[in-house]
N, C-alpha and C positions, 0 to 999 in steps of 0.2 A: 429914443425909440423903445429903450426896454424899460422906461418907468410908462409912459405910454400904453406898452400893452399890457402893463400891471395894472394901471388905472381900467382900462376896459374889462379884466376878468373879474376884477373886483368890483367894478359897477353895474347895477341892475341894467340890463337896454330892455327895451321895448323890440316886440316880435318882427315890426319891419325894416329892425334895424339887425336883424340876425343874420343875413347874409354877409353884412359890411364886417361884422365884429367876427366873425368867422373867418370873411379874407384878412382881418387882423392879425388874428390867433398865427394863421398860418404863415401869413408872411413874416411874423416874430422869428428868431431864431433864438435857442435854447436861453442865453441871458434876458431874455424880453421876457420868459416865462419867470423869472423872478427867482433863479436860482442863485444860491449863497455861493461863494466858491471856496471850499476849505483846500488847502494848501499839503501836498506832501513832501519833505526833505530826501531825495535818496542818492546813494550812493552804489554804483555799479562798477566794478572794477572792468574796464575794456582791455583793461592787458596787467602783467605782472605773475603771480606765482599762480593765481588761479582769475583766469580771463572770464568772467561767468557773467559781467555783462551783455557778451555780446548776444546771448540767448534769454538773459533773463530780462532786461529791458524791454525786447518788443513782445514778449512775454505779458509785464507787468503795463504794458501801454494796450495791449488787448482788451485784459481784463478790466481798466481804466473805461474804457469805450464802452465796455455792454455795462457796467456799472452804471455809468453816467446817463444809460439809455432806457435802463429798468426804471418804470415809473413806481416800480413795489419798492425799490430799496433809495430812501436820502432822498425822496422826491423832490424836497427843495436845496437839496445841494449839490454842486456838479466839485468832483474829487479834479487836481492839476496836478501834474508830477513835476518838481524841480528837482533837477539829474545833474549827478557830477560822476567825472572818472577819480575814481580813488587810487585807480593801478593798483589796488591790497599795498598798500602801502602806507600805514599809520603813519607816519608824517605828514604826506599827502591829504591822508583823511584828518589829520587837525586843523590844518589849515581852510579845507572846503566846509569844516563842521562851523570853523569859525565865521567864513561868509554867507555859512544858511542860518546862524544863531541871528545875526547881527546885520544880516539884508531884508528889508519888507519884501514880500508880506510874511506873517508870521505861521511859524510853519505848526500843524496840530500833531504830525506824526513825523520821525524820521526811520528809514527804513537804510539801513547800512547792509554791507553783504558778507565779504571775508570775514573771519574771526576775529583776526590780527583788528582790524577797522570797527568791528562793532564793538570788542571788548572797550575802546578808547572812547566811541558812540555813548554807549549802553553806560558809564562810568558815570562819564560828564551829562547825560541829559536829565537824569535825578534833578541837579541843582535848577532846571529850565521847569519841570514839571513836565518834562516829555514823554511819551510813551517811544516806545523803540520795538519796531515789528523787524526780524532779520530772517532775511531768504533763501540764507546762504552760508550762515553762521554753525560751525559742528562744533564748535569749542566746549567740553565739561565748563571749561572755568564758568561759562556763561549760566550755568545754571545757578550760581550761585545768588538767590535773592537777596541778602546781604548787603552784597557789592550793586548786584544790577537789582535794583528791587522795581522797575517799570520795563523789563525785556520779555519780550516774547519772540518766538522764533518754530516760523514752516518747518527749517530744515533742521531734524532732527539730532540730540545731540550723539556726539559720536561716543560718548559711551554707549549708547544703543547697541553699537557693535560688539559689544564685549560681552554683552550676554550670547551673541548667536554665536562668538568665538568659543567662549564653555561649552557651549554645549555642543559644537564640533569634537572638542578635545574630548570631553567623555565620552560621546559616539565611536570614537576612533580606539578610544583608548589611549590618551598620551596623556603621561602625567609632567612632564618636562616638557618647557618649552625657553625659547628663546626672542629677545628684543631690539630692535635696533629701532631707532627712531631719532628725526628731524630737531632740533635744538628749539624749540617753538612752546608757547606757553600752551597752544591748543594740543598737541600730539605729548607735551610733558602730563597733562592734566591726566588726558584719557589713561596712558600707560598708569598713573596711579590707580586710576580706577579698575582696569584691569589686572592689576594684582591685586588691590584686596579681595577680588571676585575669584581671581583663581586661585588664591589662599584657600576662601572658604569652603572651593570645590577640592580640597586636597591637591593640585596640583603648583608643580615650583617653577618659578623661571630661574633658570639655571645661568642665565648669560645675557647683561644689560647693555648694551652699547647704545650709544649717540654720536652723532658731528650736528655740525655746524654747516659747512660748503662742502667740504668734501670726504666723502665715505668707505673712503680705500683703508684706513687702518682699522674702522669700525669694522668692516669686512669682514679684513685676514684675521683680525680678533673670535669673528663669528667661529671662521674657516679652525683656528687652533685649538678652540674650546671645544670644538665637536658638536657645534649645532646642529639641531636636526628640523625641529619646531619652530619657522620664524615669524612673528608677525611684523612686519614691517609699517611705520609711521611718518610718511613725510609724503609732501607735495610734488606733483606728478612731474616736475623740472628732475627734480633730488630723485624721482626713482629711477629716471632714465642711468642717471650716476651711479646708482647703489647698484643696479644689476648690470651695468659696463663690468661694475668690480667683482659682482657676484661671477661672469662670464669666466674674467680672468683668474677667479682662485677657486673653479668648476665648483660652487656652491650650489650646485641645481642636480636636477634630476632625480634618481627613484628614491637619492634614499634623505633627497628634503623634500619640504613643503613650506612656501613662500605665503602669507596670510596679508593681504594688501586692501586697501581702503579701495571701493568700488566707483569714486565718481570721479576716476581717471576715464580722459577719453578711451574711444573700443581703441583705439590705433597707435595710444602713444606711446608704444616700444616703436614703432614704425617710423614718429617721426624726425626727421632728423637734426640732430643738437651738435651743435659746433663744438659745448663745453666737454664731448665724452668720444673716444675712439675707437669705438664699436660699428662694428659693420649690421645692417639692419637682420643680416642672418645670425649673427651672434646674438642681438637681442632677444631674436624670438628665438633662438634655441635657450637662452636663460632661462625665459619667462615662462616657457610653456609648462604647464600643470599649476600654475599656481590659484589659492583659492582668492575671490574677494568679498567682501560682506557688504551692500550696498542696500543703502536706505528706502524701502520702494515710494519710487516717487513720479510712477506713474498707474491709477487705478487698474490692475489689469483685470478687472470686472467692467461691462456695456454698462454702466448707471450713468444716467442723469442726474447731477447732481443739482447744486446751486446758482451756477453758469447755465444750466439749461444743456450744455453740451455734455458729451461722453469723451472720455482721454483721447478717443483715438481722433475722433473729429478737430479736438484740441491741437494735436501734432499736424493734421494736414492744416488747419487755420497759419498754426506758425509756420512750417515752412513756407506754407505761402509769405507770409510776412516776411522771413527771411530771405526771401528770393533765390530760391534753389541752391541754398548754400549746402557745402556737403556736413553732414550733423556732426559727424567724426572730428571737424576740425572747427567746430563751433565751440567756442567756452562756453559754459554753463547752460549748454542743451540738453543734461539729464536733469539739471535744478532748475529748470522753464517750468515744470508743472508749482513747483513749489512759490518761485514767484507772481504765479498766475493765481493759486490759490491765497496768497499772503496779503492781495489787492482784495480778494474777495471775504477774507478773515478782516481786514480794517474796517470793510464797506459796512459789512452786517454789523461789528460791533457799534460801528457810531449809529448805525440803524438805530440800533438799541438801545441806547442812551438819548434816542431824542424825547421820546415819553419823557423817562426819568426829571432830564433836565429843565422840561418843562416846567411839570409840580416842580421844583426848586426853582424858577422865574429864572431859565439858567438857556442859554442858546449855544448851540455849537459853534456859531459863527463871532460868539463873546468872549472865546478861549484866547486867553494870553499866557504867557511865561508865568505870571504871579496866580493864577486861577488855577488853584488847588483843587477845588469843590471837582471841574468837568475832566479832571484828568484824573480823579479814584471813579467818576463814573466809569470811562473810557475803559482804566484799567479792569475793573469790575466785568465790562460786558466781553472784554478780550480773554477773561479767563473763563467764563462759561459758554465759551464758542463751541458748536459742534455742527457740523452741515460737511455735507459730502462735496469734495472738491474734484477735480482733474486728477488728482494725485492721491486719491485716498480721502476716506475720511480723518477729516481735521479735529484733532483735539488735542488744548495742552494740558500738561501734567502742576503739577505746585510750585515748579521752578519755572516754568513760561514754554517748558519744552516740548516740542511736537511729538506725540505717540505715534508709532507707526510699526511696519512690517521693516523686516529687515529680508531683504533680497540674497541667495544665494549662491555664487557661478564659479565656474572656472574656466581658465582656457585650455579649451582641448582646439590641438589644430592651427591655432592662428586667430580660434575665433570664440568670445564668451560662452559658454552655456549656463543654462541657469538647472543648477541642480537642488533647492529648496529654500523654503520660506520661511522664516521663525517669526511667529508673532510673540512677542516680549509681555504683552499684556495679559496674555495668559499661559505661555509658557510653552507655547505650543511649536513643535517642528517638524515641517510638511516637508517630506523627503520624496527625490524624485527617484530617485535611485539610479541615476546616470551618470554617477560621476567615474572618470577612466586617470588609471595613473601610467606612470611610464612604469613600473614594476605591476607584480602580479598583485598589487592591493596598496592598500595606505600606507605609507614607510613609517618605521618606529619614530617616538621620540628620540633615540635614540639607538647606538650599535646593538640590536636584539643579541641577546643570551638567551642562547638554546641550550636547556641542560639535556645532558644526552647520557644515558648509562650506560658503560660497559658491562657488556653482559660476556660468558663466558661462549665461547666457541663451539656451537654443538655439534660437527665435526671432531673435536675434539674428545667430547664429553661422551659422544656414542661411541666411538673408539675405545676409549678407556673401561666405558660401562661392559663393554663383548667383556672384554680379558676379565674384568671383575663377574662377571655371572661365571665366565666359563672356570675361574678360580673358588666359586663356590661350589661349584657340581665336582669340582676336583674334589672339595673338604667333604662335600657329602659323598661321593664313593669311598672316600679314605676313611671317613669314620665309620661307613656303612660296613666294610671292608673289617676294622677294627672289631665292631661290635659281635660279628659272626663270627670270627676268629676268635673271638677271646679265652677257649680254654684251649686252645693250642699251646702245648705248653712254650712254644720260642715266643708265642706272643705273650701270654702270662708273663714271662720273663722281663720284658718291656714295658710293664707297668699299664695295659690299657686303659684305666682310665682316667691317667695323666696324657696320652693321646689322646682318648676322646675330647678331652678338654680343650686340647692344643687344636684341635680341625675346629672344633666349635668359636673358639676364641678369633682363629682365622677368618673362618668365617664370617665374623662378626665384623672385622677390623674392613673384609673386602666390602659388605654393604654399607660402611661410613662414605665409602668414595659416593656412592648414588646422593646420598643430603647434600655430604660437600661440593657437588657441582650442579646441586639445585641454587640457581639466583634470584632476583625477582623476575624477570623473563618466565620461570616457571607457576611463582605463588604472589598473592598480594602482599604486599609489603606488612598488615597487616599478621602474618601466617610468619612469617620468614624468622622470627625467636623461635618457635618450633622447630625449622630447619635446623638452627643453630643448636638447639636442643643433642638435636639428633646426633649431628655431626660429634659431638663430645664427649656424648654417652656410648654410644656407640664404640668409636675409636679409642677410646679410654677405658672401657670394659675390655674390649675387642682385644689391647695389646695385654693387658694386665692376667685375663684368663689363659691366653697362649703362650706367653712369653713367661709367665709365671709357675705355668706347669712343665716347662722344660728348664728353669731356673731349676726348681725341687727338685728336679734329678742329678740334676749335676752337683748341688748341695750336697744332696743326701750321700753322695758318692764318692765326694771331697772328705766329706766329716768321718766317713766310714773308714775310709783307706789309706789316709793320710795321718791317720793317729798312730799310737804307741801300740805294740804290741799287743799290751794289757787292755788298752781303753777299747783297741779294735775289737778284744775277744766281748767286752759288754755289749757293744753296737753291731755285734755279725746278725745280731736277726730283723732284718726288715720289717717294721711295722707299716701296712698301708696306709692308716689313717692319720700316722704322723705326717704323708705326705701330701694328705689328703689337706688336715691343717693349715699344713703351709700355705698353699695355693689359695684357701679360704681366707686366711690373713692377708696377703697381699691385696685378694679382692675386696677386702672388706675397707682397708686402707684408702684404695681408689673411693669406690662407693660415698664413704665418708666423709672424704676429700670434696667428691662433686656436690655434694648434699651441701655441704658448708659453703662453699664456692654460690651456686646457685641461690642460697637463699640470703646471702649476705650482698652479695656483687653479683646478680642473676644478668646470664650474656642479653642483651639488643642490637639489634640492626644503627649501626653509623653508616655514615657516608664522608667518602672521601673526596675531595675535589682536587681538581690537577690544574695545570694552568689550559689558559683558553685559547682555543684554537681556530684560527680562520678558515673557512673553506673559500675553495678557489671558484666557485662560480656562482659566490655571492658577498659582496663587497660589506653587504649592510649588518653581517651574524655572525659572532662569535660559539665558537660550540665550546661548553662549561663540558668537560668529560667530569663524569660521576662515577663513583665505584662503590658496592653495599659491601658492609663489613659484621660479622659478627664478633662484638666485642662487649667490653662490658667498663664501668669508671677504674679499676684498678687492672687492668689488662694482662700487663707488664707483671706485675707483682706474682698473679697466679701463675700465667706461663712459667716464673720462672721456680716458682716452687713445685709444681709439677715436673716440669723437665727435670731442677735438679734433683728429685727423688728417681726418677725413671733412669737416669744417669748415670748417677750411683748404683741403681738395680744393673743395668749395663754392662759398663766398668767392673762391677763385682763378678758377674755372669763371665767376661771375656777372663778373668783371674782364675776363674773355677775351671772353666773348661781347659784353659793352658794347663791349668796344675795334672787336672787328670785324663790325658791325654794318653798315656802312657801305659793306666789302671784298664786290667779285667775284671768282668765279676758277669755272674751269668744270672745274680737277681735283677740289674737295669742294664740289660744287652744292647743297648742301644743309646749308650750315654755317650759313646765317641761321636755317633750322627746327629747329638742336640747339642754339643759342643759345636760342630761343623754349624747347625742351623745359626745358634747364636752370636756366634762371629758375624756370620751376613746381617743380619736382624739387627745387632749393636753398629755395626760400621753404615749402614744403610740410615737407623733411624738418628745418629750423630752426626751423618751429613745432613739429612734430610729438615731435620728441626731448624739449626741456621738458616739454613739455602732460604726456607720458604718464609721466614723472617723478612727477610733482604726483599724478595722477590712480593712480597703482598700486595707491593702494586700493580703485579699486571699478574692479571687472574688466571690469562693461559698459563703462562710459566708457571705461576705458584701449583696452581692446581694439578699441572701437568708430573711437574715435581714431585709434589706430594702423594698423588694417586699411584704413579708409577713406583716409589720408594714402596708403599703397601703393597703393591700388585709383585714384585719383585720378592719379597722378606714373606709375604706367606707362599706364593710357588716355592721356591727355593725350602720354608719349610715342610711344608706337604709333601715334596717331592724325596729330600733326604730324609723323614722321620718316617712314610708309609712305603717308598716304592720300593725301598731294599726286602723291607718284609715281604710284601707281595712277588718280588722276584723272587723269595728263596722259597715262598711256601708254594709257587707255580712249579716252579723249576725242581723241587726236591718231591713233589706230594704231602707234604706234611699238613694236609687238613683234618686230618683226627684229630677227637680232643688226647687229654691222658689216659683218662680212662678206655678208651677203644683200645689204646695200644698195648692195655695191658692184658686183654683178651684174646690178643693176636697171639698163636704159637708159635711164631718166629720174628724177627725184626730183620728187615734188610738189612743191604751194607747202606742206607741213605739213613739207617735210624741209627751207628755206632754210637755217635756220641750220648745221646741219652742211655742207650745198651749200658755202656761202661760207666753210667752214672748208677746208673738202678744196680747192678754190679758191685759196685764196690762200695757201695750204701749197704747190701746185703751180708757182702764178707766184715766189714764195718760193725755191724751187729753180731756176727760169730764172735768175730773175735772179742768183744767186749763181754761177751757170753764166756769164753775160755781164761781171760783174764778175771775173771769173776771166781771163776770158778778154782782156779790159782791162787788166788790170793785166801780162800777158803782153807785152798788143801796148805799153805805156808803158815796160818793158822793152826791147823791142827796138826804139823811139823812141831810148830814152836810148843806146845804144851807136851806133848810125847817129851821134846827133852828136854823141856822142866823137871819132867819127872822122874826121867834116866838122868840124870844130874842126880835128884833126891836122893835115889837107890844108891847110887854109886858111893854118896857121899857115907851113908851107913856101911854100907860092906866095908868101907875103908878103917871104920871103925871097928868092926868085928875082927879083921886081921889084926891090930894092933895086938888085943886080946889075947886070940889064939897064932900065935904066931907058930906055930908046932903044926897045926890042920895046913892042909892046900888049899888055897880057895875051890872052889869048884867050877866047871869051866861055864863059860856065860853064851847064851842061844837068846838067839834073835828071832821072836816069830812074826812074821809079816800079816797082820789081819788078809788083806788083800795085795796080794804083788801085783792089783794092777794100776792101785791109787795113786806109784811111784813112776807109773810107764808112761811116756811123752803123747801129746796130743795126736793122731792121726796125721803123716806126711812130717812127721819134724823128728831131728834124730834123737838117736837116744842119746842119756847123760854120759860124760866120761868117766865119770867115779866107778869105779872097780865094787860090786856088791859086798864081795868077801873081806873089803877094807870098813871101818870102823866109817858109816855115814856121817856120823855128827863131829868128826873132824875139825873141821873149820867152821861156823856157822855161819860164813858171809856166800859157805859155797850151795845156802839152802836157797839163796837167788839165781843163782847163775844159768840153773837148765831153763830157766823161766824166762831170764832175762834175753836167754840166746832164740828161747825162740821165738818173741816177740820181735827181738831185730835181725835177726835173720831170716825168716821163712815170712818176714812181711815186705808188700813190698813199694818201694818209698813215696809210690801217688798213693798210696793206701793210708799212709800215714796221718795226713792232711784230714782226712775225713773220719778220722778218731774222733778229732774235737771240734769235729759241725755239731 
């Protein structure tokens, strides 16, 4: 019958015979039209690790059918599917490969499905001259032209996924991640590939695991290591396994993320596996939130492609074909479009090739094993395929592999969403922005460090700051107090302006605290050497001018009054500006110091870190506590050359004031109350230096320490070097200078002491006037009797002579008897006038002598020799 109705289309008829040849034509069925029949080998897994025939077979028998029907496409060949169950099982599949090799009719194309089966397909049909289309195939290895140099493959390979993984992970920000994966050559390949990929994206994996059957120690490995980042690799049997385990060692929620292969059924945490002990509420409390990256592999644009139908038409077709089966529990119901397309990627290539073969006197229907020539055609038109399928448009890349979109979901709920798309081909990632976690956002790669700075207290810091302003307004009423005072003579007497020095110096030391408890909370970290500046200069002028100008008094007051009798009579007179010296020396010391210091070792901002602390109502964050430090690379070394100069100034200071403790004097009236200050000021700043040593890492205390030790040593100074002046020149009146008072006609009894000073300064001066003037008349004593000596000595000689004459009697005449009479108020001499005066001549001292020490009287004395 069907060479019959070949003979009739092929033969000219005559027009009355056009009805007959017409009910011919018709009543022919499809072989009577003279079609070739080429042969396809396939292999569909109906059960085992991945069941993907039971969708993609009536799939690939669809497309079969409207193939066969188009009279545009193979019009003289009608395509036959020869189908085996492989159960993904390479054994299986060598054995079935063996009876499609080696049973008629001879097959042009084989079409395998799993990995596992095509990799063993794809190896061995080189040696046949076979071309190998797979529908089902994710295996990297397969890409390999090399090994498989005649494979092609719909379903794209699963390194695909591992670019829309990157660039998840840089979206997210996670530079660590973690592996577990199925012991399989197809899930070993891809994990290669996805670390060199996220090598080059800067990111590590941190934690490789695999098994084999069972995944509980790969697990608790995950669980030790601290994974956070996982992408998981294995067949949707093996994941029900891996997240039973994930359940048991609370691998899940806010602070992982689960990364899993998309062409798991929607349901299969749901369904129930005898091999895991997991209740279906534990599984989906595992699973939920995790991402998966899935191949798209159904167009979800209305086009018509080269089927003529649009996807969606395509799924009501198959269901129908399926008979209401539920999709969820169908194998390889999301890879149905792929197999539908991979019937229609054969069809058009042999389309292709029938031209070609032609000019080469070449038939499709002539292909054997040995016939090289139609199997580079074949291969040739299978590599420049491109037409719009059910499932996308189709096109392979240089290894045989299918381009595509990669799909992106997660489960929120119980139930996929699809949160974006990345097309690979260009780089492109179309974000839905709906993706929900069980935390407030994407959980780290790992336990997040929060660095967190302690800052100082500012409670604290304003506390502190009152008492330091109100310790300035004190230094400036005390030195405003000084300066107006200053020719009072009790204030003169105290040296003002080594006081004024000392309030200014205070003053200085109190505005160190304001820098020192500036942190960065107040200034940019940038600013904050400035700070540090402050703080040093400051404080370090601050102690040097006040503490140095109460130093020189006590100095000055040791070296005077503690010497020898002799030594003390050269140093009784007070030079100011020797003291003035001092105090410039000391400061200049400092000054110099810091100058060297700064431009050798100049202080900067460090930071200190503590250890890390958990908070308690967040499981996923470590807090890094930070501290700012002003310091500098030799730190240690300065502090301690400073201190030990200041130390020494100290220690010296607390020896001075002990020694003259005891010493008056009314040029520095006030040297017992900077003895008193010093004391506090040295025992204050020798604890204080330690203390805040020790205490540098927590910034209340130190700082508290520290500002309070200042705030203490100048009140305490201020208070004992100005308020006793101010009490006694309130409480007494004494705010004249010298000069008013000496204007005054009278001096209260509030003025005696100075009275009986100016006093006996005055009698002081007489008398050195009448001793003056004594020593004159004892002079011209002594030459009178040089010269009554002379005379005598003659006369004595004239008597020898005339020893017979009397002498003649001898008269005394007194130029003035009054150059011989005692000073006014002192008595007269006891020598009798009428007795010979030059007697004795040790008695030409005596009236002189007596009245010097008798009619003087013995506070009088003392002031002989000021």
């Amino acid at each position: 019958m069907a060479r019959l109705c070949q003979i009739l289309l092929l033969r000219s008829v005559p027009c009355c015979s056009l009805t007959l040849t017409l009910t011919l034509i018709l009543s022919c069925s499809c072989p009577a039209l003279g079609k070739k029949k080429l042969y396809i080998g396939a292999l569909f897994p109906m059960s085992g690790g991945w069941p993907g025939g039971q969708a993609c077979l009536p799939s690939a028998q669809m497309a079969l059918d409207l193939v066969n029907k188009r009279t545009d496409i193979l019009p003289d060949y009608e395509l036959e599917l020869i189908h085996y169950d492989s159960m993904c099982d390479p054994g299986e599949a060598t054995k079935l490969l063996y009876d499609l090799l080696y049973t008629e009719p001879i097959k042009i194309v084989l079409m395998p499905g799993c990995s596992s089966v095509s990799t063993l397909v794809a190896e061995a049909a080189r040696m046949w001259n076979l071309i190998v289309l797979s529908y089902g195939s994710s295996s990297p290895a397969l890409s390999n032209r090399q090994r498989f140099p005649t494979f092609f493959r719909t379903h794209p390979s699963a390194t695909l996924h591992n670019p829309t993984r990157v660039q998840l992970f840089q979206k997210w920000k996670w530079t660590k991640i973690a592996t577990i994966q199925q012991t399989t050559e197809v899930f070993t390949s891809t994990l290669d590939d996805l670390e060199e990929r996220v090598r080059e994206a800067g990111i590590e994996i941190s934690v490789r695991q695999s098994f084999l059957t069972d995944p509980a120690v790969a697990v608790k490995n995950l669980k030790r290591q601290d994974a956070r980042i996982i992408v998981g690799l294995f067949y949707e049997t093996e994941a029900r396994k891996v997240f039973c385990e994930v359940y048991k060692e609370k691998l899940y929620g806010k602070k992982y993320v689960w990364f899993l292969i998309g062409w798991y059924a929607d349901n299969w945490f749901k369904i129930k596996d005898a091999s895991i002990n997991c209740t279906v509420e534990q599984m989906t409390e595992a699973v939920e939130g995790h991402v998966t990256t899935e191949i798209v592999m159904l167009n979800p644009e209305t086009v018509r492609g080269a089927s003529k139908l649009t996807s969606q038409e395509f799924l009501a077709q198959l269901m129908s074909k399926l008979g209401g089966k539920n999709p969820e529990e169908t194998g390889g119901f999301q890879e149905a479009p792929l197999a539908y397309d991979a019937v229609w990627a054969l069809a058009l290539a042999l389309n292709k090739t029938v031209g070609p073969l032609k000019a080469k006197g070449h038939r499709l229907e002539d292909f054997n094993y040995n016939n090289r020539d139609i199997t580079v055609e074949i291969y040739r038109a299978m590599n420049t395929s491109s037409f719009e399928g059910v499932s996308g448009h189709v096109v392979f890349d240089a290894q045989g592999s299918r381009m595509a979109w990669t799909l992106i979901e997660q489960l929120q709920g119980g139930s996929y969403k699809k949160i974006g798309y990345y097309d690979s081909t260009k780089g492109n990632l179309s974000w839905y922005g709906n993706d929900k976690w069980i935390g407030s956002g994407p959980p780290a790669d790992q336990t997040v460090v929060i660095e967190e700075f302690r800052y100082l207290s500012q409670k604290l810091f304003v506390s502190v700051s009152v008492f330091a302003g109100l310790g300035i307004l004190l230094g400036i009423v005390c030195l405003t107090f000084n300066i107006y005072n200053r020719n009072v003579r009790y204030i003169q007497n105290s040296q003002p302006y080594l006081n004024n020095m000392t309030a200014v110096g205070c003053m200085m030391a109190l505005a160190a605290i304001f820098p020192l408890g500036i942190d960065g909370l107040h200034v940019h970290r940038r600013q904050f050497p400035v700070v540090c500046q402050f703080r040093l200069w400051l404080l370090g002028l601050g102690f040097s001018i006040a503490y140095g100008s109460m130093f020189t008094k006590i100095w000055w007051v040791h070296t005077v009054f503690t010497k020898k009798d002799e030594k003390k009579d050269k140093r009784k007179h007070l030079e100011p500006w020797k003291l003035y010296a001092t105090v410039g020396v000391l400061l200049c010391i400092d000054i110099l110091s810091l100058i060297i210091w700064q431009i050798l070792d100049p202080l900067h901002i460090t930071v200190e870190k503590f250890t890390r602390e958990a908070p308690k109502g967040d499981l996923d964050v470590l807090i890094q506590p930070l501290l700012e430090h002003c310091s500098s690379e030799k730190m240690t070394t300065w502090l301690g050359v400073v201190y030990g100069y200041k130390g020494l100034l100290l220690l010296l200071g607390i020896f001075l004031a002990y020694e003259t403790k005891s010493i008056s004097t009314e040029k520095i009236n006030d040297h017992r109350a900077v003895g008193m200050a010093i004391y506090n000021v040295a025992v204050l700043c020798m604890i204080t230096a330690p203390v805040t040593m020790i205490l540098s890492s927590q910034q209340d205390a130190s700082f508290a320490f520290a500002s309070l030790a200042i705030v203490f040593s100048v009140y305490i100074t201020l208070v004992v070097l100005f308020v006793p002046k101010m009490r006694r020149l309130i409480t007494r009146g004494e705010w004249q200078s010298d000069a008013q008072e000496t204007m005054k006609t009278g001096s209260s009894t509030n003025n005696n002491d100075e009275e009986k000073s100016r006093q006996l300064e005055r009698e002081n001066k007489e008398l050195q006037k009448i001793i003056q003037e004594k020593e004159e008349r004892v002079s011209e004593l002594r030459n009178q009797l040089s010269e009554r000596q002379a005379l005598r000595s003659r006369r004595r000689a004239s008597t020898i002579t005339n020893q017979n004459h009397s002498p003649p009697p001898l008269t005394i005449t007194h130029s003035d008897p009054r150059s011989l009479a005692p000073p006014p108020g002192y008595p007269a001499p006891t020598t009798d006038l009428h007795s010979h005066p030059f007697a004795n001549s040790s008695s030409l001292y005596q009236p002189d002598s007596n009245i010097s020490r008798n009619n003087c009287h013995p506070s009088r004395l003392q002031l002989l020799y000021k």
